[in-house]
Jmol script that loads the backbone (N, CA, C; Angstrom):
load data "model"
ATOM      1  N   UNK A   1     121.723  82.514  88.855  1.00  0.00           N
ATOM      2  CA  UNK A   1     121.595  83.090  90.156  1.00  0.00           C
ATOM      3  C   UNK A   1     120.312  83.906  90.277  1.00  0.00           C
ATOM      4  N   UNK A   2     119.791  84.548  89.369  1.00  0.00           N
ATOM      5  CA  UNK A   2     118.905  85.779  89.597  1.00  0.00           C
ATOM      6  C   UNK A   2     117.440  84.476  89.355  1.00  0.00           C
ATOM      7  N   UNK A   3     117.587  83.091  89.048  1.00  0.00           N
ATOM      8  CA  UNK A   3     116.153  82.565  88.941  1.00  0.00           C
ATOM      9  C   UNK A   3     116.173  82.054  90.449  1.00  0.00           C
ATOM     10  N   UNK A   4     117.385  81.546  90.954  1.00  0.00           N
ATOM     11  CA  UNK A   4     117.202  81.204  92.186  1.00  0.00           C
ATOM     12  C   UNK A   4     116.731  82.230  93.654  1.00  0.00           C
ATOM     13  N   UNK A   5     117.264  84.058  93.453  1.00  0.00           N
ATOM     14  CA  UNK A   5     117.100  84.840  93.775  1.00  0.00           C
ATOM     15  C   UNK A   5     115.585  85.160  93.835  1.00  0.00           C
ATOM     16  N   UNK A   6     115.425  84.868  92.910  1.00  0.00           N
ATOM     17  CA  UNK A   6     113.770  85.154  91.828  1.00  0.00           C
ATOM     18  C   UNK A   6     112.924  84.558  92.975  1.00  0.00           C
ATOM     19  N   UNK A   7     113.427  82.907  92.860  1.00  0.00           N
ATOM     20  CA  UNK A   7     112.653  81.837  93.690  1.00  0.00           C
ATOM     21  C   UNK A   7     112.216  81.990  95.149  1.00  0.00           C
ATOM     22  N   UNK A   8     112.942  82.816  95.770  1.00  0.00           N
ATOM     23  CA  UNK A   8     113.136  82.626  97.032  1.00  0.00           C
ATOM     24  C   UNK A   8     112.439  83.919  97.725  1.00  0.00           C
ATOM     25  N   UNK A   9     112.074  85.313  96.359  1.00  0.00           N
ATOM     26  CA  UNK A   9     110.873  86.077  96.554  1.00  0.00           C
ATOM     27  C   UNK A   9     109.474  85.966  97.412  1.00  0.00           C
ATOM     28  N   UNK A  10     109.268  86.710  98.462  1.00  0.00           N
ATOM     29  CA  UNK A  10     107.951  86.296  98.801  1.00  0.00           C
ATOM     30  C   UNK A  10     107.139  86.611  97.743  1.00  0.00           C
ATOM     31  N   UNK A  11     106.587  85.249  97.796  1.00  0.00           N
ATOM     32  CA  UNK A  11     105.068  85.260  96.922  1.00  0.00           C
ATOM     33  C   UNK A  11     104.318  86.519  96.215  1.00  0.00           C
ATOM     34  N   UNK A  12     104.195  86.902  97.660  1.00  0.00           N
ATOM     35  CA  UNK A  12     102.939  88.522  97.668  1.00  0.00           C
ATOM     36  C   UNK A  12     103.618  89.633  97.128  1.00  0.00           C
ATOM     37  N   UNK A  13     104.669  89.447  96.543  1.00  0.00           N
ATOM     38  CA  UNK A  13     105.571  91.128  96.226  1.00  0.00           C
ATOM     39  C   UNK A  13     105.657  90.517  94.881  1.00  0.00           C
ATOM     40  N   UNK A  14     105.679  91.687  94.186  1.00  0.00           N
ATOM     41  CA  UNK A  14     105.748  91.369  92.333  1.00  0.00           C
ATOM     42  C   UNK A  14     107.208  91.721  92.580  1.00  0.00           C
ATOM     43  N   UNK A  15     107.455  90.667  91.362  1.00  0.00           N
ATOM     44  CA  UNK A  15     108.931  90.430  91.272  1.00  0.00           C
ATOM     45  C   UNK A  15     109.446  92.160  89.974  1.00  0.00           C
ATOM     46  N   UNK A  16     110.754  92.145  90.556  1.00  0.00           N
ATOM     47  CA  UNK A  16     111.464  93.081  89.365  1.00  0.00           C
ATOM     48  C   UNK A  16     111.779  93.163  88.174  1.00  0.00           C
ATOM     49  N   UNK A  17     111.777  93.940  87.725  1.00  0.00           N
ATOM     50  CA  UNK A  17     111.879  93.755  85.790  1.00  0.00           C
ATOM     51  C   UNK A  17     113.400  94.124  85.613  1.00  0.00           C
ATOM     52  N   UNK A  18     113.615  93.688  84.793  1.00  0.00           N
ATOM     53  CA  UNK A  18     115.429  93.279  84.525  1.00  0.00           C
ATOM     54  C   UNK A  18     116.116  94.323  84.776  1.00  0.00           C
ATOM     55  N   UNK A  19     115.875  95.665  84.427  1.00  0.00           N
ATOM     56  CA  UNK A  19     116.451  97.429  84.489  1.00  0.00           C
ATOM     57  C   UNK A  19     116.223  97.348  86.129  1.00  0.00           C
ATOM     58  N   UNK A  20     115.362  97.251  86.882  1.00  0.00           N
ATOM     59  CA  UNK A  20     115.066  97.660  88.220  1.00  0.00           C
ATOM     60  C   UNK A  20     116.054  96.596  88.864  1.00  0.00           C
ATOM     61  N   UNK A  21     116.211  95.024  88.508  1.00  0.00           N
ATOM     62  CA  UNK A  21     117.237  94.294  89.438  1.00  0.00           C
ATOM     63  C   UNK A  21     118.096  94.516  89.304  1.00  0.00           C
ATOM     64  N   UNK A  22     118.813  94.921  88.405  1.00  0.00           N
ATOM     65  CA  UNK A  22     120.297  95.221  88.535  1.00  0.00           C
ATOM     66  C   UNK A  22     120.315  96.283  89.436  1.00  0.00           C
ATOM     67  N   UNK A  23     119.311  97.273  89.219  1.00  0.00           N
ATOM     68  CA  UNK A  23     119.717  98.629  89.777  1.00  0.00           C
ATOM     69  C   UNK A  23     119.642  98.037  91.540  1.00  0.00           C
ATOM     70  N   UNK A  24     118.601  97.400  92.294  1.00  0.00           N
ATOM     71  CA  UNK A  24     118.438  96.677  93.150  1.00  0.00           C
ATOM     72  C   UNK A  24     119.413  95.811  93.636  1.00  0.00           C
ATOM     73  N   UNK A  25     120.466  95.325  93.145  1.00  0.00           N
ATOM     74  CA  UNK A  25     121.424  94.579  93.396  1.00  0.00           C
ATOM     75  C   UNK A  25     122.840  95.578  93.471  1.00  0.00           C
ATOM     76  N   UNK A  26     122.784  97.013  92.730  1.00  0.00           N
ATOM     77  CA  UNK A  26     123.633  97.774  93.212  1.00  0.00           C
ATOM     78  C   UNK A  26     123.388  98.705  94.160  1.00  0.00           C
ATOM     79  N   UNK A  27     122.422  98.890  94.560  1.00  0.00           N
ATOM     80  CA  UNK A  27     121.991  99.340  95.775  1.00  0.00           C
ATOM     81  C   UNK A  27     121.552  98.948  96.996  1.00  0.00           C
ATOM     82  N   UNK A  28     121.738  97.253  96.918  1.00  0.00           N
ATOM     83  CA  UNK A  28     122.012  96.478  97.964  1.00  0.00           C
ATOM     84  C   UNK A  28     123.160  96.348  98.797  1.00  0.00           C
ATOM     85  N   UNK A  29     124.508  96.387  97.159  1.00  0.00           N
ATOM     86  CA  UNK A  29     125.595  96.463  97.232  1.00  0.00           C
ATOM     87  C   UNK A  29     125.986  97.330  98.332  1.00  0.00           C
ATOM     88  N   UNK A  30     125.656  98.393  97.930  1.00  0.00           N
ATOM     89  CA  UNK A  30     126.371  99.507  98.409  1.00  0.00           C
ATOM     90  C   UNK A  30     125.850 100.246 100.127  1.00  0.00           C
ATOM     91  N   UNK A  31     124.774  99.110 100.415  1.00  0.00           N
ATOM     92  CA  UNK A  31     123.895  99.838 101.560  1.00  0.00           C
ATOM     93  C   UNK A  31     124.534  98.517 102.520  1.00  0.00           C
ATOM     94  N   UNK A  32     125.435  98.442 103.124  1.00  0.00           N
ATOM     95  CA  UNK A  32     124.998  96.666 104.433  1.00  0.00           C
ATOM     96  C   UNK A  32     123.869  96.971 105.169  1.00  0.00           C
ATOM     97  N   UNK A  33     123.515  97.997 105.754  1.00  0.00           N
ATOM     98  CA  UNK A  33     122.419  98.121 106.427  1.00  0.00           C
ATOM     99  C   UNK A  33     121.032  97.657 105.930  1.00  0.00           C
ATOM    100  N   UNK A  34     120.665  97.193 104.843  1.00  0.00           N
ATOM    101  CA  UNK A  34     119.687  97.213 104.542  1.00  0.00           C
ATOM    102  C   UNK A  34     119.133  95.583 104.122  1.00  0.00           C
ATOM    103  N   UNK A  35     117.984  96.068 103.945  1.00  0.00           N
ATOM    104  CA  UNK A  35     116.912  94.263 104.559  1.00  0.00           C
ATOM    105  C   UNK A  35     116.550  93.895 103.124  1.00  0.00           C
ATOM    106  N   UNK A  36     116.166  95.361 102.448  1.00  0.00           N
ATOM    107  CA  UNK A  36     115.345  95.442 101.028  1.00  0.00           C
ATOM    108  C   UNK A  36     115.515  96.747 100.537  1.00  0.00           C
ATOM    109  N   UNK A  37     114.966  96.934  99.235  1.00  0.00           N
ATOM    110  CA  UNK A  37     114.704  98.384  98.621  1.00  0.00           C
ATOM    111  C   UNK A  37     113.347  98.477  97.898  1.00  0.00           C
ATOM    112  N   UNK A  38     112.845  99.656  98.359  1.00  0.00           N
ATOM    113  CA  UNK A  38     111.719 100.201  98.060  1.00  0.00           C
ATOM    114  C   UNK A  38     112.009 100.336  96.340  1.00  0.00           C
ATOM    115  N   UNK A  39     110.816  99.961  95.935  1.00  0.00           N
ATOM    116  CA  UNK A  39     110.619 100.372  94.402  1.00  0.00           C
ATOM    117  C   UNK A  39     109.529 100.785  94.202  1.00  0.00           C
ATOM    118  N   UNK A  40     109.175 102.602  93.741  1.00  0.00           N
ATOM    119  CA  UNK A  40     108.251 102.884  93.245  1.00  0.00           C
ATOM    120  C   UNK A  40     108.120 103.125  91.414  1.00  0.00           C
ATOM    121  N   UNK A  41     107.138 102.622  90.654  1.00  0.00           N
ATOM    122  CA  UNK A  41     107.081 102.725  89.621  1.00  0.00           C
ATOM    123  C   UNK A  41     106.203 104.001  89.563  1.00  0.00           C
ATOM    124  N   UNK A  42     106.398 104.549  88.474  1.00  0.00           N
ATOM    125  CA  UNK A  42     105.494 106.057  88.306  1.00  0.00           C
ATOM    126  C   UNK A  42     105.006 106.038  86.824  1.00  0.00           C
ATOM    127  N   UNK A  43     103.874 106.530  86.630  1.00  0.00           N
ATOM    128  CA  UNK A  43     103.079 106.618  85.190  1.00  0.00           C
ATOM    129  C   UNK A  43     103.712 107.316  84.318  1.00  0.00           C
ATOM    130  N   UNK A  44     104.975 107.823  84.247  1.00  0.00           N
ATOM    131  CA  UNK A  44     105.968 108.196  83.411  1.00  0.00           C
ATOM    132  C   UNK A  44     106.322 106.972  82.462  1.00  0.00           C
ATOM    133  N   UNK A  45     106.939 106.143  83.295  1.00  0.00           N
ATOM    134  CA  UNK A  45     108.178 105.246  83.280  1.00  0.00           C
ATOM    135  C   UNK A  45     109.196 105.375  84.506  1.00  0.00           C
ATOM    136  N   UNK A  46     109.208 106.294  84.829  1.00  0.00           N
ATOM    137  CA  UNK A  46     110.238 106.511  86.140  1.00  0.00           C
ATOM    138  C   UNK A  46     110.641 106.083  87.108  1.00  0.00           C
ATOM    139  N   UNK A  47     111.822 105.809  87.778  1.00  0.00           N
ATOM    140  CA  UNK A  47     111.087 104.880  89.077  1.00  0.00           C
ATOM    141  C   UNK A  47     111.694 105.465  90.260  1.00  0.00           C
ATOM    142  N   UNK A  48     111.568 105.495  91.707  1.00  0.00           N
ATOM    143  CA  UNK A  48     112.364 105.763  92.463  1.00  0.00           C
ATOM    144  C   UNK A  48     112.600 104.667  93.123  1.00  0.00           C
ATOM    145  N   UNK A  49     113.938 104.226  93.828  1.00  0.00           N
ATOM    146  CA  UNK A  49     114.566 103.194  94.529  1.00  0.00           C
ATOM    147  C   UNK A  49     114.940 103.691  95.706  1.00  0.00           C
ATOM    148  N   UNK A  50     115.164 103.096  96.900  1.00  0.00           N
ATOM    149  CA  UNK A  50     115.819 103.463  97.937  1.00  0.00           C
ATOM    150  C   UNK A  50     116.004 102.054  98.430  1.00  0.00           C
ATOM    151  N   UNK A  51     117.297 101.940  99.611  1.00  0.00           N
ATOM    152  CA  UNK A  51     117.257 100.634 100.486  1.00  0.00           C
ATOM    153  C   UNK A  51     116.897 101.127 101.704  1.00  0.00           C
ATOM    154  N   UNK A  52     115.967 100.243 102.424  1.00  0.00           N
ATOM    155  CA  UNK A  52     115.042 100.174 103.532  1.00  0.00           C
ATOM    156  C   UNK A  52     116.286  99.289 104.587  1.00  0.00           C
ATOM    157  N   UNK A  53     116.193 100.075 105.606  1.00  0.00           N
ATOM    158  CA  UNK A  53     116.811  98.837 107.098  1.00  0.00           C
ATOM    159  C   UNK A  53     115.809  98.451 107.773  1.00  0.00           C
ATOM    160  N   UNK A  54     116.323  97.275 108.580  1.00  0.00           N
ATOM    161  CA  UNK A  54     115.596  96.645 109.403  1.00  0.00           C
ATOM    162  C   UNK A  54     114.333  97.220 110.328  1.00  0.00           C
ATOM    163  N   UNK A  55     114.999  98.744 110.747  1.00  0.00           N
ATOM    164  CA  UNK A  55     114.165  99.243 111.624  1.00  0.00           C
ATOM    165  C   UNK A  55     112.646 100.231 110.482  1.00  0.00           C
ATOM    166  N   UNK A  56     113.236 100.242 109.128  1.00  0.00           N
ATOM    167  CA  UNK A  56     112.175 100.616 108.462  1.00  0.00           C
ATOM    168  C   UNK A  56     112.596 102.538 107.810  1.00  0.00           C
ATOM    169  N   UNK A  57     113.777 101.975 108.373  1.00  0.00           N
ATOM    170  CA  UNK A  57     114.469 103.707 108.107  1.00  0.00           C
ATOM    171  C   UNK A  57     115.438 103.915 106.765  1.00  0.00           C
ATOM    172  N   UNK A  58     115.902 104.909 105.800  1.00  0.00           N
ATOM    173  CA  UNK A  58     116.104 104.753 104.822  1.00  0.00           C
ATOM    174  C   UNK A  58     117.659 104.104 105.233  1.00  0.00           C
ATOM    175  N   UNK A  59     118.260 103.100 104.106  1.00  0.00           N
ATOM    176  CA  UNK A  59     119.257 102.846 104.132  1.00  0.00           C
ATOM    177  C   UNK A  59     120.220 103.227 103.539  1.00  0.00           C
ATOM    178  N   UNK A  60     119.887 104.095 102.234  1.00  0.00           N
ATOM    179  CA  UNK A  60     120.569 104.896 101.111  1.00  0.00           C
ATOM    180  C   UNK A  60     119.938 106.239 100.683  1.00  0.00           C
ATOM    181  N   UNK A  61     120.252 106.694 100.192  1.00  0.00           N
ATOM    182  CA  UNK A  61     119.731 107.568  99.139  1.00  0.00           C
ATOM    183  C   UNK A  61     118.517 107.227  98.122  1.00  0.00           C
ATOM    184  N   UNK A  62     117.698 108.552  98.181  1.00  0.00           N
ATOM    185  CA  UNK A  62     116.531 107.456  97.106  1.00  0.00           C
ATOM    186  C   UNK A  62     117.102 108.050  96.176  1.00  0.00           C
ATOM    187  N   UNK A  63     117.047 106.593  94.513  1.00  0.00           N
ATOM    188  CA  UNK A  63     117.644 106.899  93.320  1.00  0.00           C
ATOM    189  C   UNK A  63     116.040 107.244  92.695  1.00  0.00           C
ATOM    190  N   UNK A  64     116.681 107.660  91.744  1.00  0.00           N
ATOM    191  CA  UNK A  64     115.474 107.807  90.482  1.00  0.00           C
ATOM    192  C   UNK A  64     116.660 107.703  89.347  1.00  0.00           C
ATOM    193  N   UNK A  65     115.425 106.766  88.517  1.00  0.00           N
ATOM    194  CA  UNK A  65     116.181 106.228  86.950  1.00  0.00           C
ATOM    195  C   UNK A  65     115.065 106.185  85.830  1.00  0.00           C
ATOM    196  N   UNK A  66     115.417 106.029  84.762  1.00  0.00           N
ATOM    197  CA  UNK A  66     113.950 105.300  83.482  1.00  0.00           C
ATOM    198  C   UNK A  66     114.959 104.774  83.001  1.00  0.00           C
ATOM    199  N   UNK A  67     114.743 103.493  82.618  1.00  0.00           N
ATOM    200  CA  UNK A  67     115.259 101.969  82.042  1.00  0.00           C
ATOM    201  C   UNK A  67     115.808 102.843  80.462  1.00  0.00           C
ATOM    202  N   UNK A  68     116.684 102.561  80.080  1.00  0.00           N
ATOM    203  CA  UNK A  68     117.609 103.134  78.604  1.00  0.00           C
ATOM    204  C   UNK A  68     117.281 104.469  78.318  1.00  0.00           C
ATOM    205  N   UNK A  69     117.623 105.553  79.317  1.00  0.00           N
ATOM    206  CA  UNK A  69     117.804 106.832  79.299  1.00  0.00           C
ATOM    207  C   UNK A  69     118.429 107.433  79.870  1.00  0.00           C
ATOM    208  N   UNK A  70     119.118 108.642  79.443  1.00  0.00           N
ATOM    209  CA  UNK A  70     119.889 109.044  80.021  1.00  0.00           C
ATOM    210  C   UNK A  70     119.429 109.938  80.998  1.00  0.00           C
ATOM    211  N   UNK A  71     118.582 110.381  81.223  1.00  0.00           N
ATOM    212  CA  UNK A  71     117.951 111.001  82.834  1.00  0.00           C
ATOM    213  C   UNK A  71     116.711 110.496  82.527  1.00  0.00           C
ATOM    214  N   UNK A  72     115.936 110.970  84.135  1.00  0.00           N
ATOM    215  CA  UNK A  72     114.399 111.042  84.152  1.00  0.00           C
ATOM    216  C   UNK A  72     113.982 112.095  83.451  1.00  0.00           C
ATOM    217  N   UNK A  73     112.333 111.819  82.983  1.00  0.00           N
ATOM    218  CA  UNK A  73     111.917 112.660  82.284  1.00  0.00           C
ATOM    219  C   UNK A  73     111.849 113.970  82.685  1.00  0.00           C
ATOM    220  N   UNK A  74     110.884 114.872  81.946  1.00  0.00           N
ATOM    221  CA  UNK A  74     111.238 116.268  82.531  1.00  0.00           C
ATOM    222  C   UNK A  74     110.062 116.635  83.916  1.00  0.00           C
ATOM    223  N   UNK A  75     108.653 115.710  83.812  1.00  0.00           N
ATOM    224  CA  UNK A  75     107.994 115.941  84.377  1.00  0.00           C
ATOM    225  C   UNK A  75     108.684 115.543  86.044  1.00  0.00           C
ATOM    226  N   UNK A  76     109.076 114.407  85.912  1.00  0.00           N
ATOM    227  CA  UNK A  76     109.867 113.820  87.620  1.00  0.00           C
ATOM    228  C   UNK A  76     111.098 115.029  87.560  1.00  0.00           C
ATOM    229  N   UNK A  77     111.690 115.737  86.977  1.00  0.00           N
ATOM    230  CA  UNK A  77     112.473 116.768  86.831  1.00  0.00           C
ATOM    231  C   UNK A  77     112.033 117.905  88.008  1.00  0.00           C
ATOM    232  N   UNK A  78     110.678 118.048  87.566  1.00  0.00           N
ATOM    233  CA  UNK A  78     109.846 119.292  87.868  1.00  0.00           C
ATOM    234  C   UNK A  78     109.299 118.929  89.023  1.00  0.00           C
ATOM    235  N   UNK A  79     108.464 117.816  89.373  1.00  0.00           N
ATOM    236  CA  UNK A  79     108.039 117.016  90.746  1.00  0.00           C
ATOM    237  C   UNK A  79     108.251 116.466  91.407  1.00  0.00           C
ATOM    238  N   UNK A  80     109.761 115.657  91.083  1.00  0.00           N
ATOM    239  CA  UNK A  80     110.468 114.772  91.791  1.00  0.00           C
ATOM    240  C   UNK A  80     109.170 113.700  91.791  1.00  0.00           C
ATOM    241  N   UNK A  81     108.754 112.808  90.918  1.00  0.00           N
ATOM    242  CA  UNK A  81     108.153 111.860  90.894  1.00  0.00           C
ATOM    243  C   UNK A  81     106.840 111.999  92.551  1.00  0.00           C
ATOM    244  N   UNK A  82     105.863 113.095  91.418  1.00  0.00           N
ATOM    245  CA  UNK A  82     105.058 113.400  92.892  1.00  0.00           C
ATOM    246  C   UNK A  82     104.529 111.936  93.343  1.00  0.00           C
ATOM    247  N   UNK A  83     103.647 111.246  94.257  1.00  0.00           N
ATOM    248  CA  UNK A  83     103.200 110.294  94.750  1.00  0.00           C
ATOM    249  C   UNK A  83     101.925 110.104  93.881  1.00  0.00           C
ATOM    250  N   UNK A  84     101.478 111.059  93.780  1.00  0.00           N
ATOM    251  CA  UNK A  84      99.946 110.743  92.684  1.00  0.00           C
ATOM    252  C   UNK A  84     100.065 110.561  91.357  1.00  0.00           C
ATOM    253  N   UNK A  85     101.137 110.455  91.130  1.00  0.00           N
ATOM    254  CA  UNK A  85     101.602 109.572  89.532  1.00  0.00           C
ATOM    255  C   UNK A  85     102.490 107.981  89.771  1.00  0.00           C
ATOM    256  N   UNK A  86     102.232 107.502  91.588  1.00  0.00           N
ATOM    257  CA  UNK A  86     102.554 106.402  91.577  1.00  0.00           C
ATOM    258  C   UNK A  86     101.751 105.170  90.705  1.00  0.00           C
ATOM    259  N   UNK A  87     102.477 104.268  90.253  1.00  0.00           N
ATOM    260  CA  UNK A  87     100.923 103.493  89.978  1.00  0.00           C
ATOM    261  C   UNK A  87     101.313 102.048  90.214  1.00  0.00           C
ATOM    262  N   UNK A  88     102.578 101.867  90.874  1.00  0.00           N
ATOM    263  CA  UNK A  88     102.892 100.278  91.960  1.00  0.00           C
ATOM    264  C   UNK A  88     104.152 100.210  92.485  1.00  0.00           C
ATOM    265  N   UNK A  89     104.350  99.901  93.557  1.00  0.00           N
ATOM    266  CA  UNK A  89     105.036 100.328  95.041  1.00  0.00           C
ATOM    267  C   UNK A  89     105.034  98.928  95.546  1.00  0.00           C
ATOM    268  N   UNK A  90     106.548  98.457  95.469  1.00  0.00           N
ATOM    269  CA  UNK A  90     106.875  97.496  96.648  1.00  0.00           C
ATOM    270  C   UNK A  90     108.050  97.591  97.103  1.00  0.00           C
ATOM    271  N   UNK A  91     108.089  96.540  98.141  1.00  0.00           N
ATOM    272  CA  UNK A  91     109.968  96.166  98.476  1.00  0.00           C
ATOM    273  C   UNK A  91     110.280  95.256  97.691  1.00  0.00           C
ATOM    274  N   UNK A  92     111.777  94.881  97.466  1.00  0.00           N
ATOM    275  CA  UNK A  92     112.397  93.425  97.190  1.00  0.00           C
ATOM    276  C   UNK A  92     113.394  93.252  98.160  1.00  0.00           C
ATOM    277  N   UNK A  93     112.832  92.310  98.971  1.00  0.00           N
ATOM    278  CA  UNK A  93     113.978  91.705 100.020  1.00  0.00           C
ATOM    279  C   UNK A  93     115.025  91.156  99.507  1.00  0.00           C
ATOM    280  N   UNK A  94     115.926  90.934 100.796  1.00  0.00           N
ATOM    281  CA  UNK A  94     117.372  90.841 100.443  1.00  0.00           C
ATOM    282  C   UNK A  94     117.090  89.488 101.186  1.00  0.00           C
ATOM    283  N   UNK A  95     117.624  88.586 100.297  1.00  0.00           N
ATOM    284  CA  UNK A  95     117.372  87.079 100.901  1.00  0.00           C
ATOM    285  C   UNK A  95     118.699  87.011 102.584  1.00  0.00           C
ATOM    286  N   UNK A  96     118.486  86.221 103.304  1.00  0.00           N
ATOM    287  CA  UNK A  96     117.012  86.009 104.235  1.00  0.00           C
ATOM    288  C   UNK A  96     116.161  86.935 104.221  1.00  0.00           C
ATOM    289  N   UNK A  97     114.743  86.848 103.975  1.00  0.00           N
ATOM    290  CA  UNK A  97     113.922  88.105 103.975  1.00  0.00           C
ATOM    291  C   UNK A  97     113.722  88.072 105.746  1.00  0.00           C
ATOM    292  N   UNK A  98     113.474  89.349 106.373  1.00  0.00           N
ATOM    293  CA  UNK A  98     113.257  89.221 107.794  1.00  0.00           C
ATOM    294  C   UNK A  98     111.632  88.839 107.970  1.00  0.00           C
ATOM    295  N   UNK A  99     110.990  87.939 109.131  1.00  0.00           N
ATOM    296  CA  UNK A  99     110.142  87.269 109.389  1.00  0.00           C
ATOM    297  C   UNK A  99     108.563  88.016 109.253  1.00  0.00           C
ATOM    298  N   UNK A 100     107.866  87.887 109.318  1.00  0.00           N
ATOM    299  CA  UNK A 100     106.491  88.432 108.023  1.00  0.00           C
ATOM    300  C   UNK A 100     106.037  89.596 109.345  1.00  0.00           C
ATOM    301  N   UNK A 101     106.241  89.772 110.599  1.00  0.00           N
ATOM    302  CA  UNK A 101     105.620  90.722 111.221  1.00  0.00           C
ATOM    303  C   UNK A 101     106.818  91.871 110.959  1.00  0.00           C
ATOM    304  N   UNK A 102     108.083  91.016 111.435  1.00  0.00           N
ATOM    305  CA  UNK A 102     109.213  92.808 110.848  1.00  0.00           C
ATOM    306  C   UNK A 102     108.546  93.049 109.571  1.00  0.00           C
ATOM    307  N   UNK A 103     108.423  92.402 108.717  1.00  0.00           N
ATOM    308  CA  UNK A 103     108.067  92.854 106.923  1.00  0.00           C
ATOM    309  C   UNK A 103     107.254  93.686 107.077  1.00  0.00           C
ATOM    310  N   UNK A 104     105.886  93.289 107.525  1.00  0.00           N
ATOM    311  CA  UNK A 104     104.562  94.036 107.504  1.00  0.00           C
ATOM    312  C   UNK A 104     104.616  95.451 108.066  1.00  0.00           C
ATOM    313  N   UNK A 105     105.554  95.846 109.009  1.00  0.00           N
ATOM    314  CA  UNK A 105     106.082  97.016 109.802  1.00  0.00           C
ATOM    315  C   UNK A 105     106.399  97.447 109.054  1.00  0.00           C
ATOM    316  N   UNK A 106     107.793  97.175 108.362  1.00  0.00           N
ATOM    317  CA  UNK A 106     108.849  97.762 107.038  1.00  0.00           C
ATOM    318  C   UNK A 106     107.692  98.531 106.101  1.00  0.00           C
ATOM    319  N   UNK A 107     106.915  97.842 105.345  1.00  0.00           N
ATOM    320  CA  UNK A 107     105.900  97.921 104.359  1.00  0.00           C
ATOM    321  C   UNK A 107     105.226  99.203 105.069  1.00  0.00           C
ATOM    322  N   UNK A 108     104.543  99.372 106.281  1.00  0.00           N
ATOM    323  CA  UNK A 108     103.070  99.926 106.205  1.00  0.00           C
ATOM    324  C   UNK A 108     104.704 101.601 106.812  1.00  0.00           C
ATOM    325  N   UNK A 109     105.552 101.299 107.430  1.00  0.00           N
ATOM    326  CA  UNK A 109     106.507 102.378 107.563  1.00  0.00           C
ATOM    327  C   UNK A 109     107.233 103.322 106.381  1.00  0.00           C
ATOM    328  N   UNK A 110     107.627 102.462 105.391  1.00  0.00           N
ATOM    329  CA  UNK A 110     108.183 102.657 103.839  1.00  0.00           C
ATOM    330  C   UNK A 110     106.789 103.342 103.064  1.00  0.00           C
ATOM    331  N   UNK A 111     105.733 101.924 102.549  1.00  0.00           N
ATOM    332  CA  UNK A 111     104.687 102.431 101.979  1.00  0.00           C
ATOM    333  C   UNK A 111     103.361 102.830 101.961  1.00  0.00           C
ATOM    334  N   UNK A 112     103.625 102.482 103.712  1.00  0.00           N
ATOM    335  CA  UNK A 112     102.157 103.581 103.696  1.00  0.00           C
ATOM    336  C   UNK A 112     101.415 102.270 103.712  1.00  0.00           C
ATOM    337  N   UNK A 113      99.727 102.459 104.640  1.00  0.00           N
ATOM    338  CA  UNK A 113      99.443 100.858 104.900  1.00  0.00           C
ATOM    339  C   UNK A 113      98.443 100.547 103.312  1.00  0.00           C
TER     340      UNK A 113
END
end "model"
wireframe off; spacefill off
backbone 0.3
color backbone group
C-alpha cells in the first residue's frame, strides 16, 4: 500500500521517510478535515507536523517528534523548533491530492511562498 501511496505523490514534493509516514498517516487519521500535512524538518533532527485543510487552515494540532526518541531535543524544548533551523518544508497530500492551483494556495498559505 505505502508504494502505491508513494506512487501517486506529486512529483515536485519529496516523498516521506518511514518515521514521518506513519506519523502522517496518524495524523491524517485523526484530522477528516484535512487535504495534507505540513512537514517541517529542522537541523536538529526534529520535525514538526501538522494537517493542513482545504482552505489552507490548520487541521490539527502541530506535532513535534525525532524518529527513535523519546522527546524532542532540548534545543526545540527551548525554541519550539525556531524557523531558522528549518532546513526542508513540505506537504504530503492525502490522495486525491486537490487540483495544482488549490495546492499552490495551500503551499504559499502553510509555507510561505
Amino acid at each position: 500500500m505505502a508504494k502505491k501511496q508513494q506512487a501517486r505523490r506529486s512529483k515536485t514534493a519529496p516523498s516521506p521517510e518511514n518515521g514521518e509516514q506513519a506519523m502522517i498517516e496518524g495524523i491524517l487519521e485523526g484530522s477528516p478535515d484535512a487535504v495534507g500535512v505540513a512537514v517541517i524538518r529542522l537541523d536538529c533532527g526534529c520535525r514538526k507536523m501538522a494537517a493542513v485543510s482545504l482552505s489552507g487552515e490548520p487541521a490539527s494540532k502541530v506535532i513535534m517528534y525525532r524518529d527513535n526518541a523519546q522527546s524532542i531535543c532540548d534545543q526545540c524544548k527551548d525554541d519550539q523548533g525556531n524557523f531558522r533551523r528549518v532546513v526542508k518544508q513540505f506537504i504530503s497530500w492525502k490522495t486525491p491530492e486537490p487540483d495544482q492551483p488549490t495546492m499552490a494556495m495551500i503551499l504559499a498559505k502553510v509555507l510561505g511562498s
